[in-house]
C-alpha positions as CSV (number, residue, x, y, z in Angstrom):
1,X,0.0,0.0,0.0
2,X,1.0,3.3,-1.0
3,X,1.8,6.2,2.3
4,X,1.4,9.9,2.2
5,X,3.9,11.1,4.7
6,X,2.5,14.8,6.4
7,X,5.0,17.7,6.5
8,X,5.8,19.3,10.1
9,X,3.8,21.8,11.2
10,X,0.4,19.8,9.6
11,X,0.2,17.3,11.5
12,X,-1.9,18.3,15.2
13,X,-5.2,18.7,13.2
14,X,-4.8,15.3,11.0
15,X,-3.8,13.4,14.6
16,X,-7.1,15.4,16.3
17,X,-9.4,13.7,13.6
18,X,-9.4,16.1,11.3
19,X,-10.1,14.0,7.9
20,X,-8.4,15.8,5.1
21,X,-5.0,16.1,4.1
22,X,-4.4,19.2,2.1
23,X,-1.5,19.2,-0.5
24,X,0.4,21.9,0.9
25,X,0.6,19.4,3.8
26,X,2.2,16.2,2.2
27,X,6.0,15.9,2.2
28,X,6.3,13.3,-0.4
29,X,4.0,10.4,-1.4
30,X,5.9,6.6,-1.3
31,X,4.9,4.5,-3.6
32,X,2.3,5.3,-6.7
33,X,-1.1,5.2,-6.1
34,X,-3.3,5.3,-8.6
35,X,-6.3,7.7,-8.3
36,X,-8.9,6.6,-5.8
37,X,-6.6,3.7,-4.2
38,X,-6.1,3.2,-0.5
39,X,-3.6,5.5,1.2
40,X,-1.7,5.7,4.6
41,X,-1.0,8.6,6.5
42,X,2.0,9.1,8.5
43,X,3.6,11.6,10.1
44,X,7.5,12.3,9.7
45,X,8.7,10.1,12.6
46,X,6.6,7.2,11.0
47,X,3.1,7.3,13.0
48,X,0.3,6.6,12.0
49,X,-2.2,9.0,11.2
50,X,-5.1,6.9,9.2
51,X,-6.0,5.5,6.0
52,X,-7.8,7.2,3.3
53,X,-8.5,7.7,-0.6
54,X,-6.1,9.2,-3.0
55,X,-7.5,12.1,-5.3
56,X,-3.9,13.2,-7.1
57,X,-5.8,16.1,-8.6
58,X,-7.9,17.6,-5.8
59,X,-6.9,20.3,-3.8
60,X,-7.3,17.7,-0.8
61,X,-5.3,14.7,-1.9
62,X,-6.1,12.1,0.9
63,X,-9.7,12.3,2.8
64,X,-8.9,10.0,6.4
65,X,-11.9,7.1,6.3
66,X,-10.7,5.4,9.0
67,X,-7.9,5.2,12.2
68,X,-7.9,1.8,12.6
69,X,-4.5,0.1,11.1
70,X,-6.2,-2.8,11.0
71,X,-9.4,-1.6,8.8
72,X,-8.5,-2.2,4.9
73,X,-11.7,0.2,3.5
74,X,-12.4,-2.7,1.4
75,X,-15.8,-3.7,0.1
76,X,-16.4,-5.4,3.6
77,X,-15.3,-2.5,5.5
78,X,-17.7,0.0,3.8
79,X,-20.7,-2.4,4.1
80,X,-19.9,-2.2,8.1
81,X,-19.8,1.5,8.0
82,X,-23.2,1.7,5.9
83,X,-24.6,-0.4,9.0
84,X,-23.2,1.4,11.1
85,X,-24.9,4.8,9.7
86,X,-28.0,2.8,9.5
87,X,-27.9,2.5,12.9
88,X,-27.0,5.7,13.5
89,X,-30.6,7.0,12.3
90,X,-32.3,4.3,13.7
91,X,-31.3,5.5,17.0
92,X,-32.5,9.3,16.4
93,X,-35.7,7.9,14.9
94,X,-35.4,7.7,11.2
95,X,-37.4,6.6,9.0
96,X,-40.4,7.0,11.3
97,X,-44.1,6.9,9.9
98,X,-44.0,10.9,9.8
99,X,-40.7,11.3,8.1
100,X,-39.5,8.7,5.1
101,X,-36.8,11.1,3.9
102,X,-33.5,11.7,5.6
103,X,-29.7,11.3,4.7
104,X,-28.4,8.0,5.5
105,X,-24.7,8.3,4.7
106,X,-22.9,11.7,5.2
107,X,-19.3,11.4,3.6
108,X,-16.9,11.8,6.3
109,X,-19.4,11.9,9.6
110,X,-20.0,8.6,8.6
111,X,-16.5,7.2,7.8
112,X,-17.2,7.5,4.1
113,X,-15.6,10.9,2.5
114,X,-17.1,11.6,-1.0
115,X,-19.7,9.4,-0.7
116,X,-23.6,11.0,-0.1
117,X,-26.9,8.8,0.4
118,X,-30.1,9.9,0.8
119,X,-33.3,8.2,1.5
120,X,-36.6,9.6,-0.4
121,X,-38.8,6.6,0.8
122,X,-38.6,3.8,-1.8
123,X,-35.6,5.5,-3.7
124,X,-32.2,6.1,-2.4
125,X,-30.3,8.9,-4.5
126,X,-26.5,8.8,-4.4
127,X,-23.5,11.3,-4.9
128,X,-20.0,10.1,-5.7
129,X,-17.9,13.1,-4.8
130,X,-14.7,11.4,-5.3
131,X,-12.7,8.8,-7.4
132,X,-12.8,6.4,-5.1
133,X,-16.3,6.2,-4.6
134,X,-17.0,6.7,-8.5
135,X,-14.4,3.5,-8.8
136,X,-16.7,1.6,-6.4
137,X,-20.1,2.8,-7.8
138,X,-21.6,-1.0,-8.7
139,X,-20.2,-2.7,-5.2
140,X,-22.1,0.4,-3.3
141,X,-24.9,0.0,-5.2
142,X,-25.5,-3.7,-4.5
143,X,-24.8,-2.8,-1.2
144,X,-27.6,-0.2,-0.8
145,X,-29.6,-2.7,-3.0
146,X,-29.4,-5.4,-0.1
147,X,-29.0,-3.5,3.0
148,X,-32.2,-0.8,2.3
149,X,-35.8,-1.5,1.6
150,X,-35.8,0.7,-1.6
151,X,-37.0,-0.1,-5.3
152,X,-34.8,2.1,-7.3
153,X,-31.6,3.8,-6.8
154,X,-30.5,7.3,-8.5
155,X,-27.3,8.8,-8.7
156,X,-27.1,12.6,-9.2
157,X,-25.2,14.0,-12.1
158,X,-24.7,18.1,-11.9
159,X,-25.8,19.9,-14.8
160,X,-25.1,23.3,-14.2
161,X,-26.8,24.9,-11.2
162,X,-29.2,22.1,-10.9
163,X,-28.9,18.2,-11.5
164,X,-30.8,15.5,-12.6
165,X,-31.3,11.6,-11.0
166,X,-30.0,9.6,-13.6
167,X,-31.6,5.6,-12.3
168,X,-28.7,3.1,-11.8
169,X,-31.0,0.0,-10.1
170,X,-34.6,-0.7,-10.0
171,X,-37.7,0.8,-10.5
172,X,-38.0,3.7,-13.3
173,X,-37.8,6.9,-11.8
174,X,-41.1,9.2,-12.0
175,X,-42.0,11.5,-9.8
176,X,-40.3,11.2,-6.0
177,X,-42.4,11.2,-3.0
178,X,-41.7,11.3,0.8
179,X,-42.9,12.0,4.3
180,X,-41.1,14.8,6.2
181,X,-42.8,15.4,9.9
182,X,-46.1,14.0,8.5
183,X,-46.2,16.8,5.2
184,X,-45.6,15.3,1.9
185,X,-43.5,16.2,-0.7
186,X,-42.6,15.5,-4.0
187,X,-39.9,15.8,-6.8
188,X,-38.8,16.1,-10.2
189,X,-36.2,13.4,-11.0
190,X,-35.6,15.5,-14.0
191,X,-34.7,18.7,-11.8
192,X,-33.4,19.1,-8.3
193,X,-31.0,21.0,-6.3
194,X,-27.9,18.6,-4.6
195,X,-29.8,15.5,-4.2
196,X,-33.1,16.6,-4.5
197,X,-33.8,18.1,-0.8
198,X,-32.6,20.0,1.9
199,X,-33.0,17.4,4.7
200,X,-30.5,19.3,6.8
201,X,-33.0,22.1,8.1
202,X,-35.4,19.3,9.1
203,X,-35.3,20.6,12.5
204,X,-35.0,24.3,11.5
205,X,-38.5,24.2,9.7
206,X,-39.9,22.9,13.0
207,X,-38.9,25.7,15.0
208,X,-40.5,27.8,12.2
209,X,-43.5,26.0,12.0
210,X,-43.7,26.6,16.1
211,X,-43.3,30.6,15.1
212,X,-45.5,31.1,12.7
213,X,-49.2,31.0,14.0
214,X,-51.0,34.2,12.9
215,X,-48.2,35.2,11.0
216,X,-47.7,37.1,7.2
217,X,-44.7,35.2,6.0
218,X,-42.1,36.0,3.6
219,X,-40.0,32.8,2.6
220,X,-37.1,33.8,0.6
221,X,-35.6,30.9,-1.9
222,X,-38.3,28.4,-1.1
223,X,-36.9,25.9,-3.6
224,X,-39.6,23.4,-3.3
225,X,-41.6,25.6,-0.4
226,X,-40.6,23.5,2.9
227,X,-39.9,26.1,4.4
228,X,-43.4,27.9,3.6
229,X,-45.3,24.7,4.4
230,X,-43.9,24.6,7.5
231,X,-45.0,27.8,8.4
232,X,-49.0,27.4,6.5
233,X,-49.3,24.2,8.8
234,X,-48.0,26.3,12.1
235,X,-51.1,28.4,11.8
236,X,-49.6,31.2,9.4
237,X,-52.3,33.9,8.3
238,X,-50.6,34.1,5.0
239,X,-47.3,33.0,3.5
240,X,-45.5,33.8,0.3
241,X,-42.9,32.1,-1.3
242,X,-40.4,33.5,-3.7
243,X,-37.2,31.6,-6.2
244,X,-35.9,32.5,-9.2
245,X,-36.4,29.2,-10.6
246,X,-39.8,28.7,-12.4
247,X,-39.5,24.2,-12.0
248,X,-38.8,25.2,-7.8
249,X,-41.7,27.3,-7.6
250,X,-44.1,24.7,-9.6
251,X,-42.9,22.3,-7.0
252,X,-43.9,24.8,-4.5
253,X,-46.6,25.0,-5.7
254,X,-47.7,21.5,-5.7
255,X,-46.1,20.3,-2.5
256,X,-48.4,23.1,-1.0
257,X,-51.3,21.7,-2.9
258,X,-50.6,18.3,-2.0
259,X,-50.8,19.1,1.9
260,X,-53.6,21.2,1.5
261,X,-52.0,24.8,2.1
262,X,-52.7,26.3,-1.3
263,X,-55.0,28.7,0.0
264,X,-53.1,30.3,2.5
265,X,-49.2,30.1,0.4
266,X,-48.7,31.7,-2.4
267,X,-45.6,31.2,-4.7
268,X,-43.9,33.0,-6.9
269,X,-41.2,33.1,-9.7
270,X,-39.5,35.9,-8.8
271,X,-35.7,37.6,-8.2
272,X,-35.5,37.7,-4.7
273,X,-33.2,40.9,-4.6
274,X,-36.4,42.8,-6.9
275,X,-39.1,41.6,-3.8
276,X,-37.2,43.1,-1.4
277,X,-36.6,46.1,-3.4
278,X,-40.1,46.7,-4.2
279,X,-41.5,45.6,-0.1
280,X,-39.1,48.0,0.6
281,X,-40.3,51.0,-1.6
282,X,-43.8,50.1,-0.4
283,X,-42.7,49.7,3.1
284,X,-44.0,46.2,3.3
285,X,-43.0,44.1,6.6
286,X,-43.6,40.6,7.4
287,X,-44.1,39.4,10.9
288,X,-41.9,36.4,10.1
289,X,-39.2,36.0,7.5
290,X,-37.3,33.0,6.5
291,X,-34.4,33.5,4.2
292,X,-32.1,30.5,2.9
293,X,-30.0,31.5,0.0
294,X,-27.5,29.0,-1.9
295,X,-24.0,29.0,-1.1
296,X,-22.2,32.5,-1.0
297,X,-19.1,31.2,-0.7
298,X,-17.6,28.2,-1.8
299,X,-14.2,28.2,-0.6
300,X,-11.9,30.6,2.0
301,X,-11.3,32.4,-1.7
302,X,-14.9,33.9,-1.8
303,X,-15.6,34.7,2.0
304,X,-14.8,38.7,1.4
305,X,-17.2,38.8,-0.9
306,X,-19.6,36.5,0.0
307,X,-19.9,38.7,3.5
308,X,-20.9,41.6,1.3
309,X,-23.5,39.5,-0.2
310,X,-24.6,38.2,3.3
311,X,-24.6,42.0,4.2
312,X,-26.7,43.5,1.6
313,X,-29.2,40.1,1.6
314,X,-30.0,40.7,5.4
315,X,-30.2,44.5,5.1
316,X,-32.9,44.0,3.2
317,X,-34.8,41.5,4.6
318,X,-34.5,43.1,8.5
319,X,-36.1,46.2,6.2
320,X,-38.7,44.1,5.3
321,X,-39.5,42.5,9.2
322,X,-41.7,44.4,11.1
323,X,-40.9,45.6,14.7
324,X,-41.1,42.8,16.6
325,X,-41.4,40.5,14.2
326,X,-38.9,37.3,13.6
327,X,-35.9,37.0,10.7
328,X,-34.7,33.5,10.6
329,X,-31.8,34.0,8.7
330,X,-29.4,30.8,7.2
331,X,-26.0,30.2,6.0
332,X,-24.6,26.7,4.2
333,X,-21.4,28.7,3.2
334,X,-18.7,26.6,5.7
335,X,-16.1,28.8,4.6
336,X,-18.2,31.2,6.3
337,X,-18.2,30.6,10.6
338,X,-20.5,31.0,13.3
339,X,-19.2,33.8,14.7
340,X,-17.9,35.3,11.4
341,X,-22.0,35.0,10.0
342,X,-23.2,37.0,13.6
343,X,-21.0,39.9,13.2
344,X,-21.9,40.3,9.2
345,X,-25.7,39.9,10.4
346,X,-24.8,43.2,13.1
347,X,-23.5,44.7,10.2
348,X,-26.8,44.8,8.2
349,X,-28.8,45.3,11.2
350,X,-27.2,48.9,12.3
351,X,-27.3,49.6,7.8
352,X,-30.7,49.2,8.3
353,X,-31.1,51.5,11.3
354,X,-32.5,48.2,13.6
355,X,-31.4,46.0,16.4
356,X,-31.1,42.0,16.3
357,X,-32.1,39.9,19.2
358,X,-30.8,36.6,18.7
359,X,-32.8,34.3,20.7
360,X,-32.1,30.4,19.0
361,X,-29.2,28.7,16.5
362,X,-30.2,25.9,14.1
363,X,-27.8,23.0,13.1
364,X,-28.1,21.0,10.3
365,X,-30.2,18.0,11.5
366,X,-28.5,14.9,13.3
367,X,-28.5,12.7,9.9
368,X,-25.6,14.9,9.5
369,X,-23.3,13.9,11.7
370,X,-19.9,15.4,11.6
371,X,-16.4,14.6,13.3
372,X,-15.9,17.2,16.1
373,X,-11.9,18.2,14.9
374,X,-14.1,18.8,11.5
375,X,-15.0,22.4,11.4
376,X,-15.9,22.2,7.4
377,X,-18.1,19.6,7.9
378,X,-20.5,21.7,10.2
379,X,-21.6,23.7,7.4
380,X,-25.0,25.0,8.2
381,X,-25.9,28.1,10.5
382,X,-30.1,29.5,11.0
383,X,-30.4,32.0,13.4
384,X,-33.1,32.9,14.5
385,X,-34.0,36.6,15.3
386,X,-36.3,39.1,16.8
387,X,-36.0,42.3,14.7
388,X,-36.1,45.5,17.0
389,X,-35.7,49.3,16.2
């Protein structure tokens, strides 16, 4: 087996539990792997670090699957770490009657970097993020085949901003259904967004759902309106639901049909940044607003700008919340931390002459688990607000 052997200085996160080895990192690579082979990791007196996949070409070379010398991450050792991530969402409830949709494998908080599953009742939908996984698509597939009680199983391929499920085993693909706290909802196997659904903010949507009796609603890059439903079965007096994508707000659209909310949520096609300039002319407010745009910033590279971005956004949208009323504000940007997305959401709050009273922090849900020496992997950030002036 081929080693990766970690220069001084990079080593303390790596022998925390940090999973990736970055290339500025690695001293020199003994042996040749070939990409998406087994790796070890050492450090320069020789210990061991872990074992992981080899991505030559990647700004991360080696993603850490496992600590144990003794593990090969063959075909046996990823079937026991599928189990074990089964068991992982047995154990916080999932699948349930109420909710048949949740992530089942999450890359490297599940001992599997580059390797995405997620559960949309009979139909599993897979990402391979990495060669390795992509090497070992048909072995994880019979896997998922014999270990889940699914008919078909989709991988997503990315087609610009958006994607499509492409099947790979069973069933033919039509439209998706599953159960989420008791609401249904469906997608398009010929459209979606990362695998098709947000499952992260599972728990997020509850806590809006619990805010939002008697409420006028603005949700803000509904995608395919879970966020609105939420807030139409919490008792909202009216909700409407604005994305730039006409396919996400048809979905909308029908998911709120489908759970009997159409009368009470609108949806719209619309450019978000126009809505909130035209509430804002009108001096518009909302008593609750839920805003959850896509990824400002990809890597360490964009986080300047994306804070502008964050800035502007959340000016707007405290403009928009009436006094007293609740912004629930997200970030999935993990270039972008905790502490860094509270000080950019002060900023916009004193630009737009208000005051921010954070009362609650969302997580993404636990069928994300993450490794605690993993920063990156804890990606997602809602706060939730009360909008003062």
């Amino acid at each position: 087996m081929a080693s990766v052997v970690v220069q001084r200085g990079h080593v303390q996160p790596l022998w925390a539990g940090h999973p990736w080895v970055y290339a500025q990192a690695i001293e020199r690579i003994e042996g040749s792997p070939a990409p998406g082979d087994v790796v070890d990791v050492f450090d320069p007196e020789g210990h061991f670090l872990g074992r992981g996949f080899y991505s030559p070409n990647s700004a991360i070379p080696v993603r850490i699957a496992t600590r144990d010398p003794n593990d090969p991450l063959d075909m046996a050792s990823m079937r026991r770490k599928i189990e074990e991530a089964i068991r992982l969402r047995q154990r916080v409830g999932l699948p349930s009657p109420e909710t048949t949709g949740y992530r089942l494998v999450h890359a490297e908080g599940d001992g599997l970097p580059g390797l995405i599953v997620d559960v949309f009742g009979k139909v599993a939908v897979v990402q391979c993020l990495i060669e390795a996984m992509v090497k070992r698509r048909e072995e994880i597939m019979a896997l998922l085949m014999r270990l889940l009680e699914v008919q078909s199983i989709a991988e997503v391929r990315e087609e610009g901003d958006t994607a499509k499920l492409h099947l790979l085993r069973g069933q033919e693909l039509r439209g998706i259904s599953f159960l989420e706290r008791g609401l249904c909802f469906e997608i398009d196997p010929g459209w979606v967004q990362k695998t098709g659904f947000y499952f992260d903010q599972r728990e997020n949507r509850a806590r809006v759902e619990s805010l939002a009796h008697g409420a006028r609603v603005l949700d803000l890059f509904t995608y395919v309106g879970a966020f609105g439903i939420a807030a139409a079965r919490g008792g909202a007096a009216q909700v409407r639901s604005i994305d730039r994508s006409a396919v996400a707000a048809f979905l909308a659209a029908r998911n709120a049909h489908l759970n009997g909310f159409a009368s009470r949520m609108s949806v719209e096609k619309a450019d978000v940044k126009r809505v909130l300039e035209e509430l804002q002319s009108r001096k518009e407010r909302y008593d609750l607003v839920v805003v959850d745009p896509p990824k400002l910033a990809s890597t360490i590279r964009h986080l300047e700008k994306a804070k502008v971005a964050y800035r502007r956004l959340n000016r707007q949208c405290i403009q928009v919340t009436a006094t007293g009323g609740i912004l629930v504000t997200c970030s999935c940007s993990a270039a972008m931390g905790l502490e860094e997305f509270l000080r950019t959401l002060s900023f916009a709050a004193c630009d737009a002459h208000a005051r921010l009273s954070l009362f609650a922090i969302g997580w993404q849900s636990p069928d994300h688990p993450t490794p605690p020496a993993f920063p990156e992997g804890r990606y997602l950030k809602c706060a939730f607000f009360r909008v003062l002036r």
